[in-house]
N, C-alpha and C positions, 0 to 999 in steps of 0.2 A: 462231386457232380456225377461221378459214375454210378455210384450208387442212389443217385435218386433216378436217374436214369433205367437204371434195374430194378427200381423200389417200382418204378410207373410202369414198365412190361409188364409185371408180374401181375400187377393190381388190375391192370386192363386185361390180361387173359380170367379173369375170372367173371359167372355169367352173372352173377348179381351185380358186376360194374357195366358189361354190355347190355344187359336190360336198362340197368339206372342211363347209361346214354341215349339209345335208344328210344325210352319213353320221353329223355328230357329232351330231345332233336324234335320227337315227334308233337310234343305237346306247344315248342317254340314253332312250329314251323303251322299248326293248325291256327296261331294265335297271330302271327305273322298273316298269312293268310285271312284271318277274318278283320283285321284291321284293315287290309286292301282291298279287299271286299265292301266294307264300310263307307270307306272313304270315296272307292270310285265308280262302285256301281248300284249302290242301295237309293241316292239320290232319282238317277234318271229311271228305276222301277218303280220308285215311288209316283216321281208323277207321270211317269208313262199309267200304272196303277188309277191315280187321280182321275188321270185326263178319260181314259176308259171310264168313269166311274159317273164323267160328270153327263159324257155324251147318252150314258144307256139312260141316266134320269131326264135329261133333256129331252130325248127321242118318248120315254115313258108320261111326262107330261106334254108333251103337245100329241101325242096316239087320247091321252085323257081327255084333254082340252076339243081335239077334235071331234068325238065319239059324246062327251057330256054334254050337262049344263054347269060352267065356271062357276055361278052361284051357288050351287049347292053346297049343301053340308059335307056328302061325300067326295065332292071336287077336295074339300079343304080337308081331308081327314086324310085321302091318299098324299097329298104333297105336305101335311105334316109327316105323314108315313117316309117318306122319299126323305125330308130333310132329317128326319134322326136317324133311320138306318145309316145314312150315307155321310151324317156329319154335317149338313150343308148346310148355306141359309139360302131361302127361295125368296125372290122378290120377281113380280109376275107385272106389269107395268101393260097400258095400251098405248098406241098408236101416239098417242099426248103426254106420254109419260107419267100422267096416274095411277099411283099405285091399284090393283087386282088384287092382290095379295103377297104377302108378308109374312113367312113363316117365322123371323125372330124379329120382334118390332123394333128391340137397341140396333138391330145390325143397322138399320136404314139408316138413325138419325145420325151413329159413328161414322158410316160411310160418308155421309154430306157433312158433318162435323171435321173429318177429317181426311178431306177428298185430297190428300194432297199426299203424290205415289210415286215414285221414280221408277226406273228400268222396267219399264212396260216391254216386255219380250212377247212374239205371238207364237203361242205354242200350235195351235191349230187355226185353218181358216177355210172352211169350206162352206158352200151352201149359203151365203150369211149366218153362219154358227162362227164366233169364235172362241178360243179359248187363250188368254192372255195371265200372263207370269208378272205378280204386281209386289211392288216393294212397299212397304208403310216406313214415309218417313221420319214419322215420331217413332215408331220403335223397330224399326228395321225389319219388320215379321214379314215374307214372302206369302204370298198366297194366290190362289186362281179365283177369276174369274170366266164363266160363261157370258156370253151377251150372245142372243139368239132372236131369229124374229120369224 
């Protein structure tokens, strides 16, 4: 026992075992770290990220909608612009709930095919602008919704 004891001084004074700890401390400890990172604050960036994302498009079609004509061709060419830069799907409705416009025609019919959402959380609510945290309960997929008027 004493000699392994002596065996491990010895081995540890030498600097190609204090680099090999060293790196291996530092390399655990980056990994450690980016796992906690991951886990408890990449979430609420994201949709803090999101929720920014949805308001500057929201703000960018009704500055359009105010300033245009809805009907036009280049109404719909900016708000297909807007929904694939940004990901989204646009569904643009009036006062009667008639669809305007429709930037992915599946999203519509899935959404009323499958309007059925649990844990509605409201992430934002100002203005009559809200932005609510929606559950899909056939497949469990979380996502945002805008409703604005």
């Amino acid at each position: 026992m004493e000699n392994l004891k002596d065996y491990l001084k010895e081995k540890t004074k030498s600097v190609r075992v204090k680099l090999f700890l060293i790196m291996t401390i530092l390399v655990l400890s980056i990994v450690v770290f980016l796992i906690l990172a991951n886990t408890f604050m990449i979430e609420n960036y994201y949709l803090h990220s999101k929720k920014q994302s949805l308001l500057k498009a929201y703000q960018k079609i009704n500055d359009y909608v105010d300033n245009s004509n809805i009907n036009s061709k280049q109404f719909e060419l900016e708000l297909e612009k807007i929904a694939i830069n940004n990901n989204f799907s646009i569904i643009i409705t009036d006062q009667y709930n008639t669809s305007i416009y429709i930037s992915n025609k599946d999203y519509k019919e899935n959404m009323l095919e499958r309007n059925k959402t649990k844990n509605a959380k409201i992430l934002y609510n100002k203005d009559k602008t809200y932005i609510l945290e929606l559950e899909d309960q056939n497949n469990g997929i979380t996502f945002l919704t805008l409703l604005g008027k």
